[in-house]
N, C-alpha and C positions, 0 to 999 in steps of 0.2 A: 553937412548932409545927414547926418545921425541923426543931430536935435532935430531937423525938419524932419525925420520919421519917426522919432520917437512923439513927435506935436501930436503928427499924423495918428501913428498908432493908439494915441490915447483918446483922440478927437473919434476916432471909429470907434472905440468903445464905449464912450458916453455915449455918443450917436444910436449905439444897440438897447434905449432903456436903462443903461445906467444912469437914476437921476438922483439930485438931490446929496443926502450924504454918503449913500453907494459911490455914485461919483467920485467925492472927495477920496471916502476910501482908496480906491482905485487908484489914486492919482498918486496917495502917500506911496502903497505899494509900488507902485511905477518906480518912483524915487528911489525905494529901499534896493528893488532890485533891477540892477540894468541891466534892459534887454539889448543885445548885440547884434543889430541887423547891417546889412550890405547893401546896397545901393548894386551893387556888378558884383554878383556872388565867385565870378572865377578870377576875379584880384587874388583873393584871399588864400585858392589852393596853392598850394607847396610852400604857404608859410608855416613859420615855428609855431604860432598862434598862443593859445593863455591855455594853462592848464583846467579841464577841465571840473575839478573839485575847490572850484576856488568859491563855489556859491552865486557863478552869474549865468545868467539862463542865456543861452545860445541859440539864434535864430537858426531852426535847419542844423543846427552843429557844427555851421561856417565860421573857423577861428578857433577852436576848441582843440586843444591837445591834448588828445586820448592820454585821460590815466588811468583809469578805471577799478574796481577794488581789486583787493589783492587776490591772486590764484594761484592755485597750489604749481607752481613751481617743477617742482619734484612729486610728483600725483602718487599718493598710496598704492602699493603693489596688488591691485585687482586682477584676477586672472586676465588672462587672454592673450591671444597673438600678436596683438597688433596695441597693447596698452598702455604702454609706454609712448605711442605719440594720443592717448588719448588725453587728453585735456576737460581739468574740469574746475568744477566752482564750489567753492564751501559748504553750498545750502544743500550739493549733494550729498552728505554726510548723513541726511536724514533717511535718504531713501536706498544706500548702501550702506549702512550702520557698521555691519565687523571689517569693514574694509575702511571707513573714514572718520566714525565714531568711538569707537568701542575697543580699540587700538592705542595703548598708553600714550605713541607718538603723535595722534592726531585729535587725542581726546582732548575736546575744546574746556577752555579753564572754568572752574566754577567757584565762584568764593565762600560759598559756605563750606563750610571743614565739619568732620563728627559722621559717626554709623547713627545706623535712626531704622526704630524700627516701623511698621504699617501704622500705628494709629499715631503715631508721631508726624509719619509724612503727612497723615489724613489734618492732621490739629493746622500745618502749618499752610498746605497747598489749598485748604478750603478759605484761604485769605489770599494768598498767591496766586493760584490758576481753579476758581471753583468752581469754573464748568468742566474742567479734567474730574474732579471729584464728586459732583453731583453724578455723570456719568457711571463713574465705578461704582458707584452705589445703588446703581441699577441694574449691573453684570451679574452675570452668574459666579464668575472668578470671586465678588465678596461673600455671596453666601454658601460657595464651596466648603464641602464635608472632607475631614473634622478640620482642617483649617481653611481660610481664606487664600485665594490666589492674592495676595497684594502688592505692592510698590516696589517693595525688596525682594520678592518672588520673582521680578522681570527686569528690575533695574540694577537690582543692587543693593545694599545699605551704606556702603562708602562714600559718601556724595562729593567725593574727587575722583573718585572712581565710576561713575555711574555708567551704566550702559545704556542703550537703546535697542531693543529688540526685534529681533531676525527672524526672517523664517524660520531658521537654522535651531534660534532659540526658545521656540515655540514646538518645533518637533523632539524635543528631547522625550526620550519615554517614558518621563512620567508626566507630557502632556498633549500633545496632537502628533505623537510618531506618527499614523496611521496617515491622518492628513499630509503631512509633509512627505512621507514617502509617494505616496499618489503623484501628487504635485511632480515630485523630481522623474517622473517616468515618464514623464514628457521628453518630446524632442524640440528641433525647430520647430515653429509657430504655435508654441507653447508657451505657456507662463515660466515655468525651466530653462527657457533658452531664449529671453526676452530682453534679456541683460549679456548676460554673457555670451551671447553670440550678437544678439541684435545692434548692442551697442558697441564691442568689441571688436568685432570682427568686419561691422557695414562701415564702406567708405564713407558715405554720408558726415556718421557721426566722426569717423577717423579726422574727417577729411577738414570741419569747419571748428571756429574758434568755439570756447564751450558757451557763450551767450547765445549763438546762432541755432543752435539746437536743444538749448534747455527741455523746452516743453515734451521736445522724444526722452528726452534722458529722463525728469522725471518717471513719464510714465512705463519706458520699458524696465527703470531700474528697480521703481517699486514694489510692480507686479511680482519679482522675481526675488527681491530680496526681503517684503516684507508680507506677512497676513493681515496686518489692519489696512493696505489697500482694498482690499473686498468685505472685509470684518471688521468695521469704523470701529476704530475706539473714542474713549473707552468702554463702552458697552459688551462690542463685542457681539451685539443681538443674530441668533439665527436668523431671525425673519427678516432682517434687515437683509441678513446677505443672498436672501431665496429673492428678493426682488430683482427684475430685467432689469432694474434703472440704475440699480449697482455695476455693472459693466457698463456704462454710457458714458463714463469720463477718459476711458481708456478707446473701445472700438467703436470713435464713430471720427467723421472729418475723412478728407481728401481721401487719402488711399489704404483706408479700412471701414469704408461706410457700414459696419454692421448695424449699430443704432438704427440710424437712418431706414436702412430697410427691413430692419422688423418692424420701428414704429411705424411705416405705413402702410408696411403690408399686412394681410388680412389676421395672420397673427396675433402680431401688435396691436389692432383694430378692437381684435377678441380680449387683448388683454386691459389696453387700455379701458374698456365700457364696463369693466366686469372687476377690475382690480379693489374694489373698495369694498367689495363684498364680499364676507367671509365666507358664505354659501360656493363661493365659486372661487376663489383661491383660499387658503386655510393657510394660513404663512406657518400656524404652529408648528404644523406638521412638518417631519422631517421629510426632504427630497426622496427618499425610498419609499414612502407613502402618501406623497402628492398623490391628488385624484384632481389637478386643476381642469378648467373645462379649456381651458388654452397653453399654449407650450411657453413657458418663459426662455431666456436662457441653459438658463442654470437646467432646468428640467431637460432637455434634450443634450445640451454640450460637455453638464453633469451628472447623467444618469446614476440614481441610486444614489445619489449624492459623492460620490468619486472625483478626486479631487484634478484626474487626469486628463483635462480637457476634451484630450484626442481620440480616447477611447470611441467615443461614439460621433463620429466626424467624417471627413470624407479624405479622401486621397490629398496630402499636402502638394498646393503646388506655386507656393508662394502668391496665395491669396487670389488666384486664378488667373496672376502670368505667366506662371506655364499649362502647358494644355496634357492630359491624360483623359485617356477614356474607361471612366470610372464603370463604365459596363463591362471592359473586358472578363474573361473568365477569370484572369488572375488576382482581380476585385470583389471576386464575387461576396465572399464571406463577408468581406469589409462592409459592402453597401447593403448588402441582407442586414447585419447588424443596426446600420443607420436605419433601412425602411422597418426595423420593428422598435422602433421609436416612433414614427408612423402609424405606426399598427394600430397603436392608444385610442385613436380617433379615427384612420383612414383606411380602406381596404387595401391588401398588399400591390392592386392592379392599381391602385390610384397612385397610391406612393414609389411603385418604380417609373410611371409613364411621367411623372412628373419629375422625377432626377434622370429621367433618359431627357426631358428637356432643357435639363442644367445644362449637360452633356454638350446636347447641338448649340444651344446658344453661345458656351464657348469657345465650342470649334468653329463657328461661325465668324467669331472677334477673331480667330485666330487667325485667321483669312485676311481678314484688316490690318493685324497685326504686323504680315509677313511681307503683304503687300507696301504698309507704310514706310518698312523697319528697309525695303529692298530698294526705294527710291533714296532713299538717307545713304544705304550702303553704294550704290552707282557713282552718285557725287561723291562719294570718299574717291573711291580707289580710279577716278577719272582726275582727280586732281582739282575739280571747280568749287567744293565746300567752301563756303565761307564763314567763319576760319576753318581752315584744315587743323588738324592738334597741334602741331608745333608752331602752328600762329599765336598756341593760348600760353597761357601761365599753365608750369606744372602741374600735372594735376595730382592726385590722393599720393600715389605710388612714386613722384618725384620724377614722372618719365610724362609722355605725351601721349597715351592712349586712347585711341577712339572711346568716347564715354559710353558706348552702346556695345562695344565689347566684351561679353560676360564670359570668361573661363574662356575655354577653346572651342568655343563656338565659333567666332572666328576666330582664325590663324593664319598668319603672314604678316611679311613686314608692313604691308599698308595701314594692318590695327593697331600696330605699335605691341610692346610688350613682347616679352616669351613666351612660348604654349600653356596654357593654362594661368595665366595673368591677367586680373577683369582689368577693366576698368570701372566706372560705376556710373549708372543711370544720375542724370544729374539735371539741375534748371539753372545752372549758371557754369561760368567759364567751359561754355560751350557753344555752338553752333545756333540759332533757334531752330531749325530744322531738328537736331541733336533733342532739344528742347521739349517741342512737340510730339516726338517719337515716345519719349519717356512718359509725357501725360496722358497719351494714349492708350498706351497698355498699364503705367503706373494709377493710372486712376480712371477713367473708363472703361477698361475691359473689367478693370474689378469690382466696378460698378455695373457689369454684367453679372459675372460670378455671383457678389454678395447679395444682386435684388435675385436672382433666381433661387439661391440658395434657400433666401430668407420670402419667398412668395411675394416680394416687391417689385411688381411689374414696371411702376414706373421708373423705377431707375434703374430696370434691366433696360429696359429700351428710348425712353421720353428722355430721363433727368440724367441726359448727360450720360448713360449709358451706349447703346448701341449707337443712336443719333452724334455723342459727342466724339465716338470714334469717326463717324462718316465727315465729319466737319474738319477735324484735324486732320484727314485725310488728305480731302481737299487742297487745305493749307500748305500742307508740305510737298504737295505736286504742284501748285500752285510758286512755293517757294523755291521748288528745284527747276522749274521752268524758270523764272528768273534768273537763276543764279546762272544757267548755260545758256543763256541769250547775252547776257553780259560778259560772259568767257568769252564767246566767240565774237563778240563785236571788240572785245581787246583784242582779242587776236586779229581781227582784220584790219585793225591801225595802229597794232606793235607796241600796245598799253604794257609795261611791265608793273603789275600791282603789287604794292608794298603795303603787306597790311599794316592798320592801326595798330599802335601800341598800346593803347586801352585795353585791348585783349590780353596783353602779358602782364602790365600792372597795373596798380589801383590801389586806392586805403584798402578796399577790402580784401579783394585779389590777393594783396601780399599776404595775410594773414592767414590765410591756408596754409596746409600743411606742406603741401606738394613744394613749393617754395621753402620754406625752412630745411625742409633734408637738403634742395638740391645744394642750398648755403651752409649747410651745416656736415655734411655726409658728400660731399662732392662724389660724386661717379658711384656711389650707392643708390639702391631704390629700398623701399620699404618691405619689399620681400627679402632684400640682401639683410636688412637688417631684421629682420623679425621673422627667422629660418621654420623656429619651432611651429611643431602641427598643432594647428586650430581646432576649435569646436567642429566647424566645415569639415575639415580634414577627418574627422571620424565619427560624425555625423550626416553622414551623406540624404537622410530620410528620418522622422520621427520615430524614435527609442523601436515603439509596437510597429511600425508599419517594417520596420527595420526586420525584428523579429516575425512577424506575419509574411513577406518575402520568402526568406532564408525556408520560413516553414514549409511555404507554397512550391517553391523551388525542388525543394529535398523531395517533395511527396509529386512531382512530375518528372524527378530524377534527370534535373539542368544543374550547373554548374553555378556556384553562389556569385561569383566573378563578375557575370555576363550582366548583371542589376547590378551591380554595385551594393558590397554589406556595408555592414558599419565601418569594417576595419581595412581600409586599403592599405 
């Protein structure tokens, strides 16, 4: 049966235009590498199967025995709560440098031996890596007064020793203190706390092997640990980093569409038509004396050029799933601040009536939100979900927690957990009900927030904003209706349902974390093991909005308590 589909398989690809000696080619390749197909792909599960590094390409990955490259084992001591079951991969070492890099233990081997100074490195890397050094020869770092910033300046001259450079190592005082300080006054949803809260502390990332979530880890760990994420090196170019298109590899996609809705909102529209024209954006110029005829980024989220995102921003509310009303009086300073960034171009009457619009539209999803999140909660605590949590594989915490469970929002034994124990918004080993819930407020609602914020109507409303909440709406009333017409028709001829076990395990199921405590840590959870207080734990609100409270509070003479400070 093989050879008649490997016949098969080669015959369809001559058949596609491969002719003549393409063909032949083809054919030798065939031979060189055998492809491993199935005839009945579920023979094959729960065998031992052929390691997968043996150099034969695997149809679908049926027969394959994960061996995969090596990973860190024992993962470098990165802050956080919860990091020690974080799990990671070697090529993160680049984008957490004094944590995987730059650490005698983990610093990866180099066979050249000898100190070396800048024009030495330059003689031998313009043969070695000479678009790294065409680059520097373009910075300002080489024609720095009286000496050059160079090679040995950021790396090192021990090249067994070499480092890779940090934010950390880029704010030393004698050279972007001012920046780096900015930067760390951030709080949550900040370039500050993108890493070491985002990835530390969110199940998500806790929760899945570290392949599964690469592409977050890069980018939340870069932002946070290095300056050449938004200041490409080597160059290092101001104007490179004044451009909107510089933040487009980080916030755009599923649930942080910012990209997306500037570029098509009338903003982005402005900037896009006009960005090649010096007369109308001047990249020379430093952000404190921007006079662009349109707001980039950088120019409102950085006013003055300040490195601290939030400064001029609006009420964090995790990306607009949770709801506050940025009108209240206790906002006021905040949102006066944001409308005289407005100012620049719009009358103060245009630029509130139009974040009093932010406002309703997302109280408006929030309406959807409650409504959704309260048909998903009924089938819980009636017992019809299907699966209810103790049908699935452990989850993050190594316990059974409704995954819509966040903190003590809900409480009681039906959520699973202790007071104040989330669970985490999730799209697998969960409910789809569970599923739907999360994509709704996970990425539609915020696709309200982000088009209103950023003047992108359609995807406040058309793309998948307000419409893609109304849909999934639907869906999950539609789904909870099934689900208790099929309860109760068991119930009327004494059906006792035993759920599938697919739901408890799987290749990939097992590989979560939630399963390894409960085999490795029996009768612990991840809270039992990871006591200490987190980022969360004293970060309840961003650094300023933190300080802006406590201030607002004191001078209405309320009790600092009653918000929540920094420091519970």
């Amino acid at each position: 049966m093989r050879n008649f589909l490997k016949v098969t398989l080669m015959s369809a690809l001559i058949g596609c235009g491969a002719m003549g000696a393409a063909s032949s080619l083809m054919l030798k390749e065939a031979k060189a590498v055998e492809i491993i197909t199935h005839w009945v792909p579920h023979e094959v599960y729960g065998q031992i199967g052929e390691p997968d590094n043996n150099g034969k390409v695997f149809f679908s990955g049926l027969g394959a025995k994960y061996m995969g490259y090596p990973k860190h084992e024992n993962p470098p001591p990165y802050p956080g709560k919860y990091s020690k079951f974080w799990r990671t991969l070697p090529a993160y070492r680049y984008y957490i440098p004094d944590f995987m890099y730059n650490r005698d233990e983990v610093r990866p081997s180099n066979p050249i031996k000898g100190t070396f100074q800048l024009e030495q490195c330059i003689a031998c890397h313009s043969v070695m890596t000479p678009g790294i050094v065409r680059d520097y020869k373009k910075s300002a770092h080489s024609r720095a007064e009286p000496n050059p910033t160079g090679c040995d300046t950021c790396h090192g001259n021990n090249h067994q020793k070499l480092t890779m450079p940090s934010s950390k190592a880029c704010g030393t005082s004698e050279c972007h203190e001012t920046q780096y300080s900015e930067q760390g006054q951030g709080g949550i949803g900040s370039h500050a706390s993108c890493s070491s809260f985002a990835q530390i502390e969110c199940a998500w990332s806790i929760e899945r092997p570290p392949g599964d979530t690469a592409g977050c880890t890069f980018c939340h760990t870069s932002s946070e640990e290095r300056c050449s994420t938004c200041h490409q090196r080597h160059q290092f170019d101001p104007k490179v980093a004044r451009r909107a298109e510089q933040c487009k590899t980080c916030h755009w996609g599923k649930d942080h569409r910012d990209w997306e809705a500037y570029d098509i909102g009338l903003h982005g529209v402005v900037y896009q038509v006009n960005k090649w024209d010096p007369k109308q954006f001047d990249w020379d110029k430093k952000l404190a004396d921007a006079d662009y005829v349109g707001p980039t980024c950088q120019y409102c989220h950085m006013r003055g050029g300040h490195h601290n995102v939030q400064r001029f921003s609006t009420v964090y509310t995790s990306m607009g799933m949770s709801m506050a009303d940025r009108g209240a009086p206790i906002w006021k300073e905040k949102r006066d601040r944001w409308a005289s960034v407005c100012d620049d171009c719009h009358s103060p009457r245009f630029a509130k009536e139009n974040l009093q619009a932010l406002d309703e539209s997302v109280k408006d999803a929030g309406l959807k939100y409650r409504e959704t999140f309260k048909v998903a909660e009924d089938l819980l605590k009636d017992g019809v979900a299907d699966p209810m949590p103790k049908d699935l594989a452990p989850d993050w915490s190594g316990q059974h927690i409704w995954s819509l469970k966040i903190g003590a929002y809900h409480d009681g034994p039906e959520y699973g957990g202790k007071t104040g124990e989330s669970g985490e918004f999730r799209m697998s080993n969960c409910s789809d009900i569970e599923r739907l819930c999360f994509e709704s407020v996970g990425y539609f609602q915020t696709y309200i927030y982000k088009g209103m914020a950023h003047g992108s109507w359609n995807d406040a409303t058309y793309s998948d904003g307000s419409f893609g909440m109304d849909r999934w709406l639907v869906n999950v009333k539609q789904n909870a209706s099934q689900a208790r017409r099929l309860a109760a028709l068991e119930k009327k001829v004494g059906i006792s349902w035993v759920p599938e076990s697919f739901w408890k395990t799987g290749e990939w199921l097992d590989q979560l974390t939630g399963p390894y405590i409960v085999k490795n840590h029996p009768g612990k959870t991840i809270f039992d093991l990871c006591p200490d207080p987190g980022w969360l734990d004293t970060h309840h609100a961003p650094a300023e909005e933190v300080e802006y409270i406590n201030r607002k509070l004191e001078e209405l003479g309320m009790r600092h308590e009653s918000h929540g400070s920094a420091h519970h």
